[in-house]
C-alpha positions in Angstrom: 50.9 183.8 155.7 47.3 184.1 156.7 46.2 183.4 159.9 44.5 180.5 159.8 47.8 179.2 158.1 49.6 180.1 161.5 47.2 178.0 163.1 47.7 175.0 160.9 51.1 175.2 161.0 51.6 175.2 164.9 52.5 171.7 166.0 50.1 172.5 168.8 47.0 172.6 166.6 47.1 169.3 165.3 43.4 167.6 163.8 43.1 165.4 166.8 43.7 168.9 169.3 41.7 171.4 167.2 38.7 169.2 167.9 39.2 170.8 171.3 41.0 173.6 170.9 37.6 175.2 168.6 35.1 173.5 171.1 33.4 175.1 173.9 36.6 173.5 176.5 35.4 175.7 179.3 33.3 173.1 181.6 36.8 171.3 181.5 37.6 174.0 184.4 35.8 172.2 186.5 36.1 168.8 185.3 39.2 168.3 183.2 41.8 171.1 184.7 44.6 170.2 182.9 43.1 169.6 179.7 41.5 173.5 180.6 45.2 174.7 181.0 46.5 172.9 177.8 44.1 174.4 175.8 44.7 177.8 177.1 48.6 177.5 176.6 48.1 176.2 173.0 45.9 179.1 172.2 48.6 181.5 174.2 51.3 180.3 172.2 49.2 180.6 168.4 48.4 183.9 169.4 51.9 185.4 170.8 53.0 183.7 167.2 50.7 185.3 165.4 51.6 188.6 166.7 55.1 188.3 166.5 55.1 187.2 162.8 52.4 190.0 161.6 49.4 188.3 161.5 47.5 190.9 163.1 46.5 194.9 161.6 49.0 196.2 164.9 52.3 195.3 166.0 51.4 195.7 169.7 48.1 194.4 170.0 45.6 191.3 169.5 42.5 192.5 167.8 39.1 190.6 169.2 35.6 191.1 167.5 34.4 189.1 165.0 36.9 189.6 162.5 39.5 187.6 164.6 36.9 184.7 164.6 36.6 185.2 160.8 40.1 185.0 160.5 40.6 181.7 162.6 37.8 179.9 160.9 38.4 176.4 159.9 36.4 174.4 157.4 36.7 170.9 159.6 35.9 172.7 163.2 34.1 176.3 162.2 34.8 179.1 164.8 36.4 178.6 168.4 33.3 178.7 170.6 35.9 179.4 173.6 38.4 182.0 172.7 36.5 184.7 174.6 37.5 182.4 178.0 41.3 182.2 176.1 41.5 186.2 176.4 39.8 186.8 180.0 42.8 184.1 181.1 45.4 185.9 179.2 44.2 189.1 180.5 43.8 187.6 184.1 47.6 186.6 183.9 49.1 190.2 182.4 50.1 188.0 179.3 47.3 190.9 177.5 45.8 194.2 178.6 42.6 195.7 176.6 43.5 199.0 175.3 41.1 201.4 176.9 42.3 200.1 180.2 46.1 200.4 179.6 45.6 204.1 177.9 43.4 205.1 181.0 46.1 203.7 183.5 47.7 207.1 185.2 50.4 205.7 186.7 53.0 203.2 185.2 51.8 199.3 185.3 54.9 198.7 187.0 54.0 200.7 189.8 53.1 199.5 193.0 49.3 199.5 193.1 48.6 199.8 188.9 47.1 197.4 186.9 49.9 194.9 185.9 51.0 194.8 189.7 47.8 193.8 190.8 47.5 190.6 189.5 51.2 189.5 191.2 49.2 188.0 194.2 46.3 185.9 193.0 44.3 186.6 196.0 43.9 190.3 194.8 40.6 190.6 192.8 41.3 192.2 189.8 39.6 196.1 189.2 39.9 198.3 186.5 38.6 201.8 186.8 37.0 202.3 183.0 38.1 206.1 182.1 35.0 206.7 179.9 32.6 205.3 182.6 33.9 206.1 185.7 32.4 202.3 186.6 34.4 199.8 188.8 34.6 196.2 186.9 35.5 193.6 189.0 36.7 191.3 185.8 37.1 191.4 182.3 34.9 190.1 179.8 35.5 189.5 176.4 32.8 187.8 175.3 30.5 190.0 172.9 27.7 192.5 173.8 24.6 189.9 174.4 27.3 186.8 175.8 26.4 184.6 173.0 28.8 181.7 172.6 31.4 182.3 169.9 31.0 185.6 170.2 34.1 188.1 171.1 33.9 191.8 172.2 35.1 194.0 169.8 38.3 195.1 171.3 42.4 195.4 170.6 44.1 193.8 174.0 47.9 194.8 174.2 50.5 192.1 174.7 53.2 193.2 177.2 56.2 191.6 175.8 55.5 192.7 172.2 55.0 196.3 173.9 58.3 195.7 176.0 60.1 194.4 172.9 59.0 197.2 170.7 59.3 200.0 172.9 63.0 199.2 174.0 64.1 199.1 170.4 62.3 202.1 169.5 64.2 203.6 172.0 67.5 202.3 171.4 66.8 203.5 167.6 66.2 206.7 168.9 69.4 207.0 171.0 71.8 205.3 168.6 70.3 206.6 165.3 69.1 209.9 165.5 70.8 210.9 169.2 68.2 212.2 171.1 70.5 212.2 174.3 73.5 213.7 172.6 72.1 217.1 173.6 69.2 219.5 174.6 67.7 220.5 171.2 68.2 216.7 169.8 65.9 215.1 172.5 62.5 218.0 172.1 59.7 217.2 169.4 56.7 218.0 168.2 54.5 214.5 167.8 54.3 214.9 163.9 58.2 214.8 164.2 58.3 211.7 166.8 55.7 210.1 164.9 57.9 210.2 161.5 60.7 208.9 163.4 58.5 205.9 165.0 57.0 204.3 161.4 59.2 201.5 161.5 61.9 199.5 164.0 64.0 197.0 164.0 63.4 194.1 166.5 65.2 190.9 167.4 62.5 188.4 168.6 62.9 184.5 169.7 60.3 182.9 167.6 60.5 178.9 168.4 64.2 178.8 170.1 65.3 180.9 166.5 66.6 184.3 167.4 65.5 186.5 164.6 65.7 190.2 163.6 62.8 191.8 161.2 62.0 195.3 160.3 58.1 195.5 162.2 56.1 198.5 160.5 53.8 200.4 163.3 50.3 201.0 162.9 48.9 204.6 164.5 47.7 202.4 167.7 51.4 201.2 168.0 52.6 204.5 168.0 49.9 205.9 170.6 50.7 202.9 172.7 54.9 203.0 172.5 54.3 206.7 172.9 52.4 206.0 176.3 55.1 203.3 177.0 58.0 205.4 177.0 56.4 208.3 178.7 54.2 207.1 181.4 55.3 203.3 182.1 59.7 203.7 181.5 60.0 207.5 182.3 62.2 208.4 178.9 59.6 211.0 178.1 57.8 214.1 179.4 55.2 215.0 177.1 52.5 217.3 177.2 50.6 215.3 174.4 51.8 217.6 171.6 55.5 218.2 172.7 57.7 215.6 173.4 61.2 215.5 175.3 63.9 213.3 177.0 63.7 213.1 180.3 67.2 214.1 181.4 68.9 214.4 184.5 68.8 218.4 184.3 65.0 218.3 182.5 62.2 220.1 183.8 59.5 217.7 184.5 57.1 220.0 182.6 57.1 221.0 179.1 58.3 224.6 179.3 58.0 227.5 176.7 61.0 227.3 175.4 60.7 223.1 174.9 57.7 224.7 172.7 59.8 226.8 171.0 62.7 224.7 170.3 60.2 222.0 169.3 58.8 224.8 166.8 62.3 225.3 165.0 63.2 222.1 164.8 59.8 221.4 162.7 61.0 224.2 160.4 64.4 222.8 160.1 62.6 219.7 159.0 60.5 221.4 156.7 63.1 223.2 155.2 65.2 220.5 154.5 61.8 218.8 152.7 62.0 221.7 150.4 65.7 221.8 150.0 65.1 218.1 148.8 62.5 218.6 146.7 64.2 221.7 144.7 67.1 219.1 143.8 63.9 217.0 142.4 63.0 219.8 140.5 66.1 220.9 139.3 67.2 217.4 138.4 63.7 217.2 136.1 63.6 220.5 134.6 66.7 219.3 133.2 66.4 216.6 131.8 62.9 218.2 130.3 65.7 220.9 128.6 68.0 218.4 127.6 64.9 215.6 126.2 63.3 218.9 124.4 66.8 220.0 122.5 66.9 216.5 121.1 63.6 217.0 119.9 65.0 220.5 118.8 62.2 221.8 120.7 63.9 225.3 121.7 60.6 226.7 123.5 60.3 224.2 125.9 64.0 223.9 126.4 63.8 227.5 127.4 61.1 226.7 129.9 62.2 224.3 131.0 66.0 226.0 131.7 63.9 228.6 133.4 62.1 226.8 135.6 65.7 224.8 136.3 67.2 228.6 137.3 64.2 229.5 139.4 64.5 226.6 141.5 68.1 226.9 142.1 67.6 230.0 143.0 65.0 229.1 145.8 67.1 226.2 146.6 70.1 228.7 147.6 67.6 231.1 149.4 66.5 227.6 150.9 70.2 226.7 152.2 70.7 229.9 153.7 67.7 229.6 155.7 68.7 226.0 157.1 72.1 227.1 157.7 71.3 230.0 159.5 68.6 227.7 161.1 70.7 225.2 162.1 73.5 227.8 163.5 70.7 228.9 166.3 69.8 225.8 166.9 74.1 225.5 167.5 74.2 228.2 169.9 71.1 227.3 171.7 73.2 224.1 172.9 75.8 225.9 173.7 73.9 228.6 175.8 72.1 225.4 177.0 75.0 223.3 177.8 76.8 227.2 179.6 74.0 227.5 181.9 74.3 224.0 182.8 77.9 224.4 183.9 76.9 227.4 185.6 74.6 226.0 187.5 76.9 223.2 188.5 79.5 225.9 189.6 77.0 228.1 191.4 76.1 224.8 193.3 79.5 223.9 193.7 80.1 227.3 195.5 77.3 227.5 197.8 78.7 224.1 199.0 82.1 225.1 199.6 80.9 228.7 200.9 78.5 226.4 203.5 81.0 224.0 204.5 83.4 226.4 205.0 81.6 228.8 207.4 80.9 225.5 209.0 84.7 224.8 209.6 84.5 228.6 210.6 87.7 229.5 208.1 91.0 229.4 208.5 91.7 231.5 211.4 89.8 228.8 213.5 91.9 226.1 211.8 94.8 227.9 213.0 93.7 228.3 216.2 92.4 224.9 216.5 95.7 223.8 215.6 97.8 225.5 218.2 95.2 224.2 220.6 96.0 220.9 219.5 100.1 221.1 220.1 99.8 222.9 223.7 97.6 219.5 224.7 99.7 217.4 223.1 102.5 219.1 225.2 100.9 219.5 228.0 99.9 215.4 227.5 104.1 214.9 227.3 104.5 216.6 230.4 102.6 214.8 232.3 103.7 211.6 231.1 107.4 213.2 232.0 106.0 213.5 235.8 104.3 210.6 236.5 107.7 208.6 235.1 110.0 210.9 237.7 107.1 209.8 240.4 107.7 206.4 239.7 111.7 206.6 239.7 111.6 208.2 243.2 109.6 205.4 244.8 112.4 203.1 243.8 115.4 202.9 247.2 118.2 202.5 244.9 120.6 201.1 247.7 117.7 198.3 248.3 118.4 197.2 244.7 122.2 197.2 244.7 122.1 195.1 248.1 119.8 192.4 246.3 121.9 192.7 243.4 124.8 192.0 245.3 123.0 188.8 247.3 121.8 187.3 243.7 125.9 187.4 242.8 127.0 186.1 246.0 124.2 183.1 245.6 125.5 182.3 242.4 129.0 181.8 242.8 128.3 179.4 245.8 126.2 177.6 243.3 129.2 177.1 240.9 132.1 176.2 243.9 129.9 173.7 244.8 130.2 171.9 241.6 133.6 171.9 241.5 135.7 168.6 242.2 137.1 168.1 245.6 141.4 168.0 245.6 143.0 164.8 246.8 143.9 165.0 250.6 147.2 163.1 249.5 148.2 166.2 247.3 147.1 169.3 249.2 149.6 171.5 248.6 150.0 170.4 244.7 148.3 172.0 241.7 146.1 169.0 240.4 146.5 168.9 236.1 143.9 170.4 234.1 141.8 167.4 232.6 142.4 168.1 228.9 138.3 167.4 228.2 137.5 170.3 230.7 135.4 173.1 229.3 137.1 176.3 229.0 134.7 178.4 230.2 133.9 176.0 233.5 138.1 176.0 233.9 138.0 179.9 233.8 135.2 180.4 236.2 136.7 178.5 238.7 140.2 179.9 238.5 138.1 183.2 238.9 136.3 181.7 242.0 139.2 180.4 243.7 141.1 183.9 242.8 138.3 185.4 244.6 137.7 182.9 247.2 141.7 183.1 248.5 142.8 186.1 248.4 141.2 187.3 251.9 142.9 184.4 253.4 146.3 185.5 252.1 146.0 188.7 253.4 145.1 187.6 257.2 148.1 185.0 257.0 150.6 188.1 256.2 149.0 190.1 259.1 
């Protein structure tokens, strides 16, 4: 689908809105703002379609110039006289980035302070330092070189969500197809070798409310601008623009000589393998050659041909050895690799426990810390022990047994005086128990009077 197909597909560009969607709609800024706005999401939307469904040379980025113009031409409205004003807002709002200024940006746009963080407050005037001119510009322009109207700068502006999109799944590809984390020689590269691996992706894009997943082929500016994506703006790579690495945990943050080296004989492996390939290419025709020239009972060129079969094979074989052998360094590199890291971690792990226990002062000073700790505990019991005798010694314990004796004496008068008084008829007679008498009052009074009488008996008999 060409592009100006796109555009009369969108619902957004019907005949009655492309009137003014190709017109100069830019006084309707001042006038007409939310016609303005309209007109620049319609034209947002086209483009971000465009891109996403390959309308464009690049993956990443909008090309401007004169060919997009070309491209969107339509017989009924000509050229849009106001696309140059659609970028500069699509660039004011971080929807777009012009190419020279993202490659020129030295730290990542999501930094505080770079390009796409500068634009989160509106009051911030926009400013780009231009690399190849060392010239502040306070805005973009996209309008071409002598501002005539309809005219577009030519210049490829990168869309951040396509780069987002693309660069994640180039790097989940890496990761889950070719295991660039699964160890030390796996994640170094030359760029011919990261460039081979980053032709093609596959991405999952939302196009209209439909999620759907396409294989997108890079251009070389898509693989310059992932490759500046992944190093400079997410942090997955260190690269020294020729050698390329993951940025692990243990990872030097500079490309070292031996990332070169390793780099170096992974290339060969490569290249070996090419030529391993290619022999069982050749092998495969010369025989059929042998085979095609016996039916023709051509014997000469059956010999050849056998030959040149028997050569190759032999190369092939002297091919493997050189990959296996290859491949078995590139083995024991891992494992050296992956030894030193565990060293390290126990070296580490030493001078820890070696610092925290002179810090503790060993165990001598545990011991004696220890006793130190039972003779105050001890000596915390024994004073607990005194102060308790102190406070029993205050106590006059034949105060306590006289009050004790008082509290008795109050209580029994208590309970005689609820008792019934005899008859004075009956004196000298034993009144009956009233069956409905609780046994325990009936018991305490027989003890009372028990008590009560007995002194009286004793001064009668004197």
């Amino acid at each position: 689908m060409s592009l100006i197909d796109t555009v009369l597909a969108n619902k957004l560009f019907t005949d009655r809105r492309r009137v003014s969607l190709y017109s100069n709609f830019r006084k309707l800024k001042d006038s007409n703002i939310d016609g303005y706005e309209a007109n620049i999401a319609a034209w947002k939307i086209l483009l971000t379609d465009a891109l996403d469904q390959g309308n464009f040379e690049d993956a990443t980025a909008i090309p401007g110039g004169p060919g997009l113009l070309e491209a969107l031409y339509d017989p009924d409205n000509g050229r849009p006289l106001a696309l140059d004003v659609v970028i500069d807002e699509l660039v004011a709002d971080k929807v777009l980035i012009p190419l020279p200024i993202y490659m020129a940006e030295k730290s990542s746009i999501y930094s505080q302070g770079a390009w796409l963080t500068k634009m989160l407050n509106p009051k911030v005037v926009t400013s780009w330092v231009l690399s190849y001119t060392k010239v502040w510009d306070s805005s973009w322009k996209s309008i071409g070189p002598k501002a005539e109207l309809g005219t577009l700068k030519k210049e490829k502006y990168i869309s951040i969500q396509a780069l987002e999109t693309i660069g994640n799944a180039i790097w989940a590809n890496l990761e889950n197809e070719h295991g660039i984390t699964a160890s030390y020689t796996n994640g170094v590269f030359t760029k011919e070798m990261l460039t081979s691996l980053l032709s093609e992706v596959s991405v999952t894009k939302k196009i209209h409310n439909t999620v759907q997943t396409s294989r997108v082929l890079l251009s070389p500016t898509d693989i310059e601008v992932v490759l500046k994506y992944l190093v400079r703006d997410k942090n997955k790579l260190i690269s020294d623009g020729q050698i390329y690495k993951v940025n692990s945990r243990n990872a030097s943050p500079l490309i070292t000589q031996k990332d070169i080296a390793i780099a170096n004989l992974r290339s060969t492996i490569l290249q070996v393998t090419d030529r391993v390939n290619g022999l069982s290419d050749q092998i495969a025709d010369c025989d059929l050659k042998a085979r095609n020239a016996l039916e023709r009972k051509n014997k000469p060129v059956a010999v050849y041909a056998l030959k040149s079969k028997k050569l190759a094979e032999s190369s092939q074989v002297k091919a493997l050895d050189m990959l296996s052998n290859l491949e078995l360094l590139v083995g024991k590199i891992d494992d050296a690799t992956d030894q030193a890291e565990i060293v390290s971690a126990l070296s580490s792990g030493a001078e820890i426990l070696t610092t925290l226990n002179s810090t503790i002062g060993g165990a001598e000073k545990v011991g004696d810390l220890m006793d130190q700790l039972r003779d105050q505990a001890d000596e915390t019991d024994e004073i607990g022990r005194e102060i308790s005798s102190m406070v029993g010694r205050s106590v006059d314990e034949d105060e306590v047994e006289s009050e004790l004796d008082l509290m008795l004496a109050e209580e029994r008068q208590k309970q005689l005086d609820k008792l019934p008084v005899p008859p004075t008829n009956s004196t000298h007679a034993t009144p009956a128990k009233d069956s409905q008498e609780d046994p325990a009052i009936a018991s305490l009074s027989d003890e009372l009077s028990a008590t009560s009488l007995e002194p009286r008996k004793k001064v009668l008999a004197e």
